[in-house]
VOBA-1610 file (N, C-alpha, C; in pm, whole numbers, padded with zeros to 5 digits, always signed):
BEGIN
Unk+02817+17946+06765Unk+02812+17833+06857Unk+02947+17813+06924Unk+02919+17803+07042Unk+03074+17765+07151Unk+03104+17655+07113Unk+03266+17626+07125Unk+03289+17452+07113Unk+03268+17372+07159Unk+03224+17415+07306Unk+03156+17309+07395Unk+03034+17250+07288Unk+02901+17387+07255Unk+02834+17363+07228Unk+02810+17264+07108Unk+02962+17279+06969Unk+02994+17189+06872Unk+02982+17035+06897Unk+03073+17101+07035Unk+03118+16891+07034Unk+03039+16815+07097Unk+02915+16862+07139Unk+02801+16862+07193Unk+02716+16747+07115Unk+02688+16861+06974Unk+02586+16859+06886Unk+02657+16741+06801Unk+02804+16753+06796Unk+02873+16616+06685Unk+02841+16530+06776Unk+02851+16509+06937Unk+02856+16352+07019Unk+02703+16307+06982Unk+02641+16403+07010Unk+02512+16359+06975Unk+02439+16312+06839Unk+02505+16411+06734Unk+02496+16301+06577Unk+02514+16198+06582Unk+02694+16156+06699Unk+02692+16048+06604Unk+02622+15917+06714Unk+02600+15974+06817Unk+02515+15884+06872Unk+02392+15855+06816Unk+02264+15926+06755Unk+02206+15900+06680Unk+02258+15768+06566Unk+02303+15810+06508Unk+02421+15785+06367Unk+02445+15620+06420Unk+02531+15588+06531Unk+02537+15483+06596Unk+02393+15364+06595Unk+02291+15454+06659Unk+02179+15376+06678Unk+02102+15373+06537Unk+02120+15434+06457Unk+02059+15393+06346Unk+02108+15271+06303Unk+02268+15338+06268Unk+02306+15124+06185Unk+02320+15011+06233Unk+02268+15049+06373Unk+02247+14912+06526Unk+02109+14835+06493Unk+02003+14965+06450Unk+01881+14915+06394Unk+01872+14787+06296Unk+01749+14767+06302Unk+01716+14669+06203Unk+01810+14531+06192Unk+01878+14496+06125Unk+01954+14390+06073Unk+02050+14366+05926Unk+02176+14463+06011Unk+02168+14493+05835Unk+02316+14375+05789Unk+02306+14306+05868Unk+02421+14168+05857Unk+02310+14110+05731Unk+02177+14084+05816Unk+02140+13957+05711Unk+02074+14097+05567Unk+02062+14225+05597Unk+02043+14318+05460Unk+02158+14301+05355Unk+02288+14248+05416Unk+02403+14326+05338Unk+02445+14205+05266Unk+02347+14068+05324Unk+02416+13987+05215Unk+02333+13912+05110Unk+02249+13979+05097Unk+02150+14047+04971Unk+02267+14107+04824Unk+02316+14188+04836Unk+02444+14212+04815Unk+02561+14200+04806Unk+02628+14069+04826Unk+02745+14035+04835Unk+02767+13999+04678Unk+02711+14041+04570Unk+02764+14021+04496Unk+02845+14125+04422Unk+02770+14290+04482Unk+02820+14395+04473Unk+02981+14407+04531Unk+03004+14325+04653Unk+03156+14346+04713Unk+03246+14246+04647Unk+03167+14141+04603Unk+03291+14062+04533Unk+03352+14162+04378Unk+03233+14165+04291Unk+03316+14218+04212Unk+03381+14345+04229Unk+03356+14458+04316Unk+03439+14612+04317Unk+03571+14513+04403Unk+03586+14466+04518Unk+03722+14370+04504Unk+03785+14261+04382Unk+03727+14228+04291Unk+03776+14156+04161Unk+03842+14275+04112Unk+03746+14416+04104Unk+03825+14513+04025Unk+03964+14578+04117Unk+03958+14574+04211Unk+04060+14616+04283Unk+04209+14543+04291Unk+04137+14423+04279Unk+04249+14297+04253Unk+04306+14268+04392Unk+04256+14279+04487Unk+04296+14228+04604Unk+04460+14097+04603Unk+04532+14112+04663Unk+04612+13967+04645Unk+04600+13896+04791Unk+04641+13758+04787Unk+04705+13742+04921Unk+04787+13775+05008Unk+04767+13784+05114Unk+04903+13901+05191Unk+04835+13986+05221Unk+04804+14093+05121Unk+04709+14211+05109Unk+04671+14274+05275Unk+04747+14354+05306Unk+04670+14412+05438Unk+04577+14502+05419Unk+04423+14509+05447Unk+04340+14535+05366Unk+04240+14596+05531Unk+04217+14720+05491Unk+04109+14766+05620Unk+03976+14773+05540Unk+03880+14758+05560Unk+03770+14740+05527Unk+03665+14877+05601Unk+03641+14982+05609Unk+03600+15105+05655Unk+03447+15106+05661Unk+03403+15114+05779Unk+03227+15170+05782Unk+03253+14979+05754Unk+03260+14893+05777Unk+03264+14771+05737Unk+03122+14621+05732Unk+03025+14705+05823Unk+02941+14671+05871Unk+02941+14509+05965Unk+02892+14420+05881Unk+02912+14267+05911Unk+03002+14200+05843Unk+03144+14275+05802Unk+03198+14193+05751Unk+03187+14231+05569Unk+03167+14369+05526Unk+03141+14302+05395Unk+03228+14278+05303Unk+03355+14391+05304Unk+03437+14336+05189Unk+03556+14231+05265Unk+03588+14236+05395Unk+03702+14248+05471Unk+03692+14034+05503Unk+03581+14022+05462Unk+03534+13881+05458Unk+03554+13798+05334Unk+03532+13844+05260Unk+03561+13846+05122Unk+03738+13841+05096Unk+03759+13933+05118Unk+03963+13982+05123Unk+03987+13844+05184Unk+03944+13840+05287Unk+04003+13737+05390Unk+04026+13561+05320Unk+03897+13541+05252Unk+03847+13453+05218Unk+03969+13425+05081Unk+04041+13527+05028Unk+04155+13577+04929Unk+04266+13511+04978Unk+04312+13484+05087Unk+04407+13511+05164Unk+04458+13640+05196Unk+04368+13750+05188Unk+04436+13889+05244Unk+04442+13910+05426Unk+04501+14019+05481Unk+04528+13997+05623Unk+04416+14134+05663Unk+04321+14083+05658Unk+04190+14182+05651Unk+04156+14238+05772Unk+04122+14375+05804Unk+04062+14429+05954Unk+03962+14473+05893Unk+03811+14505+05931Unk+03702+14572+05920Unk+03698+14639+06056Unk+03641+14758+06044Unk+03567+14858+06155Unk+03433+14862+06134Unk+03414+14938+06231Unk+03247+15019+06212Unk+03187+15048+06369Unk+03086+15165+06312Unk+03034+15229+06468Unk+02997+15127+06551Unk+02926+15024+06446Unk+02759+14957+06510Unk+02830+14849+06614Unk+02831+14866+06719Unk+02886+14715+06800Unk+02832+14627+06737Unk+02678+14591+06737Unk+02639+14443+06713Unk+02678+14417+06544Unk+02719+14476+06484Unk+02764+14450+06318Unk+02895+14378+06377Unk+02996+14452+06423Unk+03124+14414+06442Unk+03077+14276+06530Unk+03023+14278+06632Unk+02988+14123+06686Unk+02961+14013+06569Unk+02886+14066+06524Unk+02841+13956+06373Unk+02931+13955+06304Unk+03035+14021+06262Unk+03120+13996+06159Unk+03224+13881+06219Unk+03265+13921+06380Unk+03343+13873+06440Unk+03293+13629+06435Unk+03146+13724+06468Unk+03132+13555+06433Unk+03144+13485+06333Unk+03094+13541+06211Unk+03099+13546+06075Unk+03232+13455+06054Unk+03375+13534+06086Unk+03487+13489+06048Unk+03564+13387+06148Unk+03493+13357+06303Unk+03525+13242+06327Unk+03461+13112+06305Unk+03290+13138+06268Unk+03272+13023+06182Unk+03339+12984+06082Unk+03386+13008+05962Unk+03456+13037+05901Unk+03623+12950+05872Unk+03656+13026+05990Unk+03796+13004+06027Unk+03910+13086+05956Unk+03877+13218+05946Unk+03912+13328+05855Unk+04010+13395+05960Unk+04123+13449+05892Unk+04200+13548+05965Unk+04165+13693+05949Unk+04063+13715+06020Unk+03991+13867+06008Unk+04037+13922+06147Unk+04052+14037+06139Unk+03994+14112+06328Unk+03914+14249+06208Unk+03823+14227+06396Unk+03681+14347+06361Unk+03684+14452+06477Unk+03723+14616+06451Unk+03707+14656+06567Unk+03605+14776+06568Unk+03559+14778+06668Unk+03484+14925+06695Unk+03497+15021+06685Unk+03485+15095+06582Unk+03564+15275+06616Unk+03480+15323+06495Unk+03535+15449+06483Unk+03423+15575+06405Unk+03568+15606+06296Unk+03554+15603+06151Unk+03614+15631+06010Unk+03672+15772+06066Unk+03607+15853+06127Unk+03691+15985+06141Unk+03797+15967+06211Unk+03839+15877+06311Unk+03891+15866+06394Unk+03986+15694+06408Unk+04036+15661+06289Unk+04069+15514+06298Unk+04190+15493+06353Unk+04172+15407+06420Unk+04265+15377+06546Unk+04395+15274+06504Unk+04454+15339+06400Unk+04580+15256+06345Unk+04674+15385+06306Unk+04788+15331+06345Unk+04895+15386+06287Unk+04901+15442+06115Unk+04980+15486+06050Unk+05002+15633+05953Unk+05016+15429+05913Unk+05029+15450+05746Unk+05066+15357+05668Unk+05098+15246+05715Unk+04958+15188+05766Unk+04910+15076+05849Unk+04889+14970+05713Unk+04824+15010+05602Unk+04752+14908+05536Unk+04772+14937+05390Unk+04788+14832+05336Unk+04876+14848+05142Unk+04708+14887+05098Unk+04573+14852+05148Unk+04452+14866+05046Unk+04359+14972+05197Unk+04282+15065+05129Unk+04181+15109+05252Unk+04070+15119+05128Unk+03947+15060+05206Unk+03847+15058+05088Unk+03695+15068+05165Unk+03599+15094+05108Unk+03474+15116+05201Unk+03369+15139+05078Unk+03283+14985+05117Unk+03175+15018+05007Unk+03036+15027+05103Unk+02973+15160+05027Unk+02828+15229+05065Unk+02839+15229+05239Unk+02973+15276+05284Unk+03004+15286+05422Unk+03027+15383+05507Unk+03199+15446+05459Unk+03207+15547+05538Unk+03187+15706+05459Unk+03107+15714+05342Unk+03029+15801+05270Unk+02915+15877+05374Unk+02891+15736+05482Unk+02779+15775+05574Unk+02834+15909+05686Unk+02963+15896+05729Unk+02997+15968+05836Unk+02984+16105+05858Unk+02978+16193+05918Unk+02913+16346+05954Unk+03016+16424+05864Unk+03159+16388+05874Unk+03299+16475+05820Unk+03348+16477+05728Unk+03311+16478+05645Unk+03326+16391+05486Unk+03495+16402+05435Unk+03556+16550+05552Unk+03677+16607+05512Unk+03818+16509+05639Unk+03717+16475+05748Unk+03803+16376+05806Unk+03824+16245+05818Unk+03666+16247+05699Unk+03681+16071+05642Unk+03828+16022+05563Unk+03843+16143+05478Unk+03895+16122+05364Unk+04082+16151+05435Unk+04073+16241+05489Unk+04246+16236+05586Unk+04275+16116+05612Unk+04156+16029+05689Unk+04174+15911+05783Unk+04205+15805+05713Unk+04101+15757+05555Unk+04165+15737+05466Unk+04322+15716+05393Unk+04351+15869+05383Unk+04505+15868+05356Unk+04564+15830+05461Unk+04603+15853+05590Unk+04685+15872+05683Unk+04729+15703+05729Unk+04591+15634+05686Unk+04640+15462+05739Unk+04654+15405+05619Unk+04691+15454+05489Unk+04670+15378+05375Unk+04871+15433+05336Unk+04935+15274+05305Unk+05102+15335+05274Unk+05117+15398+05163Unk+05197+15529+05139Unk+05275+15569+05019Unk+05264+15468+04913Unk+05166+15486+04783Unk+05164+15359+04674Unk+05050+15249+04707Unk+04973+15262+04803Unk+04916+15161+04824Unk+04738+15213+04800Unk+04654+15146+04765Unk+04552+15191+04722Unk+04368+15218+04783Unk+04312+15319+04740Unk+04234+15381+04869Unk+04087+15358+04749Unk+04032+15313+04800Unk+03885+15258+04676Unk+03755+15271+04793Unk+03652+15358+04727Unk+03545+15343+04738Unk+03427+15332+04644Unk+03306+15274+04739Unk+03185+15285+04609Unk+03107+15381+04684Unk+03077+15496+04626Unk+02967+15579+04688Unk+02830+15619+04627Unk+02713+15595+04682Unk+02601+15592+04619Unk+02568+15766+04551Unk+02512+15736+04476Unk+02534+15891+04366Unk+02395+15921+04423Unk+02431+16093+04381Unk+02259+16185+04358Unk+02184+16136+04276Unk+02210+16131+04180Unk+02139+16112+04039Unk+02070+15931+04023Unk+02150+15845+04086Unk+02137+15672+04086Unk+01971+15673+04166Unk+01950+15551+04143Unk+01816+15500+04242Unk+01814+15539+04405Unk+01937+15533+04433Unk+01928+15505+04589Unk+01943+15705+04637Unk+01969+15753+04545Unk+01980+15904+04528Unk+01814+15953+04576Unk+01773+15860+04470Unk+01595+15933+04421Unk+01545+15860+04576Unk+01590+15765+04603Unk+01510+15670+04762Unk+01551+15762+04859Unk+01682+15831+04885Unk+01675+15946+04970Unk+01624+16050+04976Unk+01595+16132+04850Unk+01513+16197+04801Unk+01409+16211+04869Unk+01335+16052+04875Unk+01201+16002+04938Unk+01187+16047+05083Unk+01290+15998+05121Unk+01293+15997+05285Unk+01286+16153+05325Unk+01341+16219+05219Unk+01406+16383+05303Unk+01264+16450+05286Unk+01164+16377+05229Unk+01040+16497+05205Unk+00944+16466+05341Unk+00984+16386+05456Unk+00887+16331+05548Unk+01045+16357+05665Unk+01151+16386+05634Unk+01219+16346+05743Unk+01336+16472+05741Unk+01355+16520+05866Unk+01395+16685+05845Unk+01556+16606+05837Unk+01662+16639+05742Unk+01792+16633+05757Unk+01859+16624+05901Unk+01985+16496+05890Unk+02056+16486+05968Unk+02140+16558+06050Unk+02175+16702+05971Unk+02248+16832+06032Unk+02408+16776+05980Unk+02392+16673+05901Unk+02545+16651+05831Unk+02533+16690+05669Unk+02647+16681+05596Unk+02652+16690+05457Unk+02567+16585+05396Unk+02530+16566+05283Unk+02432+16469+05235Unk+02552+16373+05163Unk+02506+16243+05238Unk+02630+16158+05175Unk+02635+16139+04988Unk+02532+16147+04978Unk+02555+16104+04820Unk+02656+16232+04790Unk+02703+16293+04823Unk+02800+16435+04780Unk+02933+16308+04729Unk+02948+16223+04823Unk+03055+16142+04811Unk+03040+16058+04642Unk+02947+16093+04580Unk+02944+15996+04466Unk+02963+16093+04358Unk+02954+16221+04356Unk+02992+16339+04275Unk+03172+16345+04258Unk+03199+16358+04131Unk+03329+16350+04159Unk+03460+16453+04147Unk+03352+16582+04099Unk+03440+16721+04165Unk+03458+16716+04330Unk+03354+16669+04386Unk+03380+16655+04539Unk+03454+16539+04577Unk+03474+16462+04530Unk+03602+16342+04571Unk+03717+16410+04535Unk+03746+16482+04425Unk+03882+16522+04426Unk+03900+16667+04549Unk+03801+16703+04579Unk+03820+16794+04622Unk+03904+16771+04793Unk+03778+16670+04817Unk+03813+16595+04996Unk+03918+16516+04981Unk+03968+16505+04861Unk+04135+16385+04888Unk+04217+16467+04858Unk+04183+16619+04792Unk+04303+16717+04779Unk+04435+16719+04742Unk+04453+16572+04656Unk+04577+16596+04603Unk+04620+16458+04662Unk+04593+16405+04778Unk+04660+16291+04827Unk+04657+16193+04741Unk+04568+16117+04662Unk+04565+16056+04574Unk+04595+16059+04394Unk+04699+15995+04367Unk+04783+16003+04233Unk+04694+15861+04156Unk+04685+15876+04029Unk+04613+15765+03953Unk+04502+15736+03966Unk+04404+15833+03999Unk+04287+15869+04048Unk+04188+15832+03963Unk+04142+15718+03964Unk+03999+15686+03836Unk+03879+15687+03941Unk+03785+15762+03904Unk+03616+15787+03918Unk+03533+15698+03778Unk+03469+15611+03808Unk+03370+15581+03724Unk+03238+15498+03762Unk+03128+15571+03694Unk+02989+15527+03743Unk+02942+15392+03711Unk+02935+15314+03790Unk+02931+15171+03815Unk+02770+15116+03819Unk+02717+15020+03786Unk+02598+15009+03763Unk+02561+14869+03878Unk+02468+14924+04020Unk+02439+14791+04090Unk+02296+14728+04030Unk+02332+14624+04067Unk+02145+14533+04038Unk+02092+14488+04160Unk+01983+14572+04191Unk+01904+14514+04341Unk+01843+14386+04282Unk+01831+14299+04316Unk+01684+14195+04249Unk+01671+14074+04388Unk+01534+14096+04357Unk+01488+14017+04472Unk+01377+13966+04445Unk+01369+13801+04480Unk+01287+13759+04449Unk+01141+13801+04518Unk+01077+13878+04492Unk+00959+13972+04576Unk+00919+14081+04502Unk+00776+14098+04522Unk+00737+14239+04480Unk+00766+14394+04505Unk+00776+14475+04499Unk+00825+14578+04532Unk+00741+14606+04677Unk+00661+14629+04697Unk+00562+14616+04829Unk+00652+14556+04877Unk+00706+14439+04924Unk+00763+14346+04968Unk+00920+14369+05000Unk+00973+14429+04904Unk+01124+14509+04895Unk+01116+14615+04990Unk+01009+14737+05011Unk+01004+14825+05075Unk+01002+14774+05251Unk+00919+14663+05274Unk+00886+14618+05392Unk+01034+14511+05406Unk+01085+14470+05363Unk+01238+14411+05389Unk+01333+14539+05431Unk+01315+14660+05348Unk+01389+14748+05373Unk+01398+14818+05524Unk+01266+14836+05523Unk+01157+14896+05638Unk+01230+14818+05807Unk+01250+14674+05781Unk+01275+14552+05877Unk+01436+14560+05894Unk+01471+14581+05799Unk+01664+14544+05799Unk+01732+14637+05769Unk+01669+14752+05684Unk+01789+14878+05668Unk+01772+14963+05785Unk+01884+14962+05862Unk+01851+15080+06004Unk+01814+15207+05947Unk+01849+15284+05873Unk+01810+15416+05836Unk+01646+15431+05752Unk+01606+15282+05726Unk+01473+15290+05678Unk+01392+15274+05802Unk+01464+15171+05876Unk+01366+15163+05984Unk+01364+15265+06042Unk+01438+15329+06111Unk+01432+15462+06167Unk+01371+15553+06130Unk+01337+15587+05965Unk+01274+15655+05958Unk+01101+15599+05969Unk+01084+15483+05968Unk+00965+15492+05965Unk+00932+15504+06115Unk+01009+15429+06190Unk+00991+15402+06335Unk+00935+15597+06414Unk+01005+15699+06309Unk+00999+15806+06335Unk+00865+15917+06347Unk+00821+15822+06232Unk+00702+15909+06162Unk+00555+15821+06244Unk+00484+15962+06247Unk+00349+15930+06283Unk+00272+15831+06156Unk+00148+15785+06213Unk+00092+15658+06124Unk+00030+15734+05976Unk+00004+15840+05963Unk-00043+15884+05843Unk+00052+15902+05761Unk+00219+15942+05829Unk+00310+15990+05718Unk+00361+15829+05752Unk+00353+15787+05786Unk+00415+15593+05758Unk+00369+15566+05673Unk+00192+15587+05622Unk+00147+15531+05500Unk+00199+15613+05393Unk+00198+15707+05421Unk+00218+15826+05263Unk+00373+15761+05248Unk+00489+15738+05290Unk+00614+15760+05276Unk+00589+15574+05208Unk+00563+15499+05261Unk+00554+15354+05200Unk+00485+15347+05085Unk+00405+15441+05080Unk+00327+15462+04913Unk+00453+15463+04822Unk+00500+15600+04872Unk+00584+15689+04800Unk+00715+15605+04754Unk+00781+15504+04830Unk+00869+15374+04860Unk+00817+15303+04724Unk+00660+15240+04761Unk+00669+15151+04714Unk+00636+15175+04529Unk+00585+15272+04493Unk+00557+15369+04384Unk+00694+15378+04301Unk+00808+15417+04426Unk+00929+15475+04346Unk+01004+15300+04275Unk+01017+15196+04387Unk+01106+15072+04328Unk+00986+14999+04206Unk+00829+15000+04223Unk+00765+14983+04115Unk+00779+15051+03989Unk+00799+15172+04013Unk+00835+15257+03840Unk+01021+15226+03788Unk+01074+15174+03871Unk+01178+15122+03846Unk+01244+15030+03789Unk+01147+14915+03862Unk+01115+14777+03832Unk+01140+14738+03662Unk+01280+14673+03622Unk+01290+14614+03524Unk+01225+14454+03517Unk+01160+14364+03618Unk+01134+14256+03616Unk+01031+14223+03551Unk+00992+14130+03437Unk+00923+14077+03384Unk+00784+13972+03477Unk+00886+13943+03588Unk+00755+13907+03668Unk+00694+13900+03780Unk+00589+13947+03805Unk+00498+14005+03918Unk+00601+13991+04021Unk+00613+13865+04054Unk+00678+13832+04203Unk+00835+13846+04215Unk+00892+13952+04151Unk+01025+13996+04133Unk+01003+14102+04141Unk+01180+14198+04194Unk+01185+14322+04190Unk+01348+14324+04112Unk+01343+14416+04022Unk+01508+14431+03950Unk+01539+14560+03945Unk+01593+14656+04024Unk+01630+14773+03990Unk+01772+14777+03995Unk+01805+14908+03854Unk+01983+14964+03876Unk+01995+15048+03942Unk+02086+15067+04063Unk+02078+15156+04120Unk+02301+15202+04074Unk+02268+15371+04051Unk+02395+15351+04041Unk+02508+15433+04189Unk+02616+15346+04103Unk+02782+15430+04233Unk+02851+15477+04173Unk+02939+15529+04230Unk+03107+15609+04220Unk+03188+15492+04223Unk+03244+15437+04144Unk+03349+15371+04220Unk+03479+15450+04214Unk+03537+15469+04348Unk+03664+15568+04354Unk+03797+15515+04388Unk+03913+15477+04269Unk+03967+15399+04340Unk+04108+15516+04291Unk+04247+15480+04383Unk+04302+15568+04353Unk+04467+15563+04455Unk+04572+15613+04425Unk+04693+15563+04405Unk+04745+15647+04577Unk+04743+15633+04670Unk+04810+15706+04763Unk+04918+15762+04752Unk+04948+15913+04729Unk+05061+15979+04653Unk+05100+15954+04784
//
């Protein structure tokens, strides 16, 4: 393939890529979850002051949180309308956040811009997994610390992709859960990171709803669920929502009907900028 033809096929991923996490609604999906970003920031120990970039950031999720710390927080992310929402997010608020637009491969700050760079179930998503992780180092200072949570192969949300890939032909990128394996984290930080702890972290989905009900929230607010269904003809829409709703039911730790409780597990990768 010519390079024309490369940079072709990448503009066009990530335009795809773009319109997926534009989909759905994943401001009001992600704070379903906010209990997942408070504590991986409790473990990080965020302080005040803290110049803190928030990566793949969506609506605000950890960089709102930091802020709310007294840290001097920036979030990114592809999705314009996320960064719009976050932006509102933190002037309701009255938070010292800025939110900008740009792509993790490519972050638009100076070399040892920020004492914390951190990105939960975010920029794991991006096509480059090898220029995520540069971009990473390059804005994070000498000593200052680089943390992610990345959703694993093996965890729930592993087996839910799983789901999707048997109805939905691959993205033409690396498969992000690679990012939750952790011969491949040392591999893509190559040494840049000193004090390097990997450990498998345990999330709790629970929602007050049946699993039927979880799948069709998902279906509505996760862009990459919606997309895929939005994708598929009406016979593989039913088979794949079976298959959805089958997988968070055999999962299902909840005692009652009208609840859903699954563990889904992460990487948490946090680690010392040599």
């Amino acid at each position: 393939m010519s390079e024309a033809a490369a940079t072709t096929d990448l503009s066009n991923l990530k335009a795809r890529l773009k319109a997926t996490w534009m989909d759905g609604n994943y401001d009001y999906f992600s704070r379903f979850m906010e209990s997942s970003a408070v504590e991986f920031l409790d473990r990080i120990g965020v302080q005040p002051g803290t110049r803190l970039l928030d990566v793949a950031c969506g609506s605000g999720q950890l960089a709102l949180i930091a802020a709310r710390r007294g840290a001097r927080a920036t979030g990114i992310d592809i999705a314009t309308n996320l960064i719009l929402a976050a932006r509102g997010r933190a002037a309701a608020e009255g938070l010292d956040a800025t939110f900008d637009e740009g792509d993790a491969e490519d972050l638009p700050y100076p070399d040892a811009s920020f004492d914390v760079v951190a990105s939960i179930y975010g920029a794991m998503f991006a096509p480059r997994p090898e220029r995520v992780a540069a971009e990473l180092l390059r804005v994070c200072r000498p000593g200052g610390t680089i943390a992610m949570g990345n959703w694993t192969k093996e965890g729930f949300v592993g087996k839910m992709f799983k789901t999707f890939s048997r109805f939905i032909a691959p993205p033409g990128m690396p498969a992000p859960v690679l990012w939750g394996d952790e011969d491949v984290v040392r591999e893509r930080f190559n040494g840049g990171l000193s004090d390097l702890r990997l450990n498998r972290v345990k999330y709790r989905f629970d929602y007050r709803f049946p699993p039927a009900e979880v799948v069709e929230f998902f279906r509505e607010n996760y862009g990459p669920t919606t997309r895929a269904f939005a994708s598929l003809g009406e016979t593989d829409r039913i088979a794949l929502r079976a298959d959805l709703v089958d997988l968070w039911a055999s999962h299902n730790q909840a005692a009652e009907p009208a609840r859903t409780v699954v563990d889904a597990e992460y990487l948490e990768v946090v680690g010392v900028r040599a």
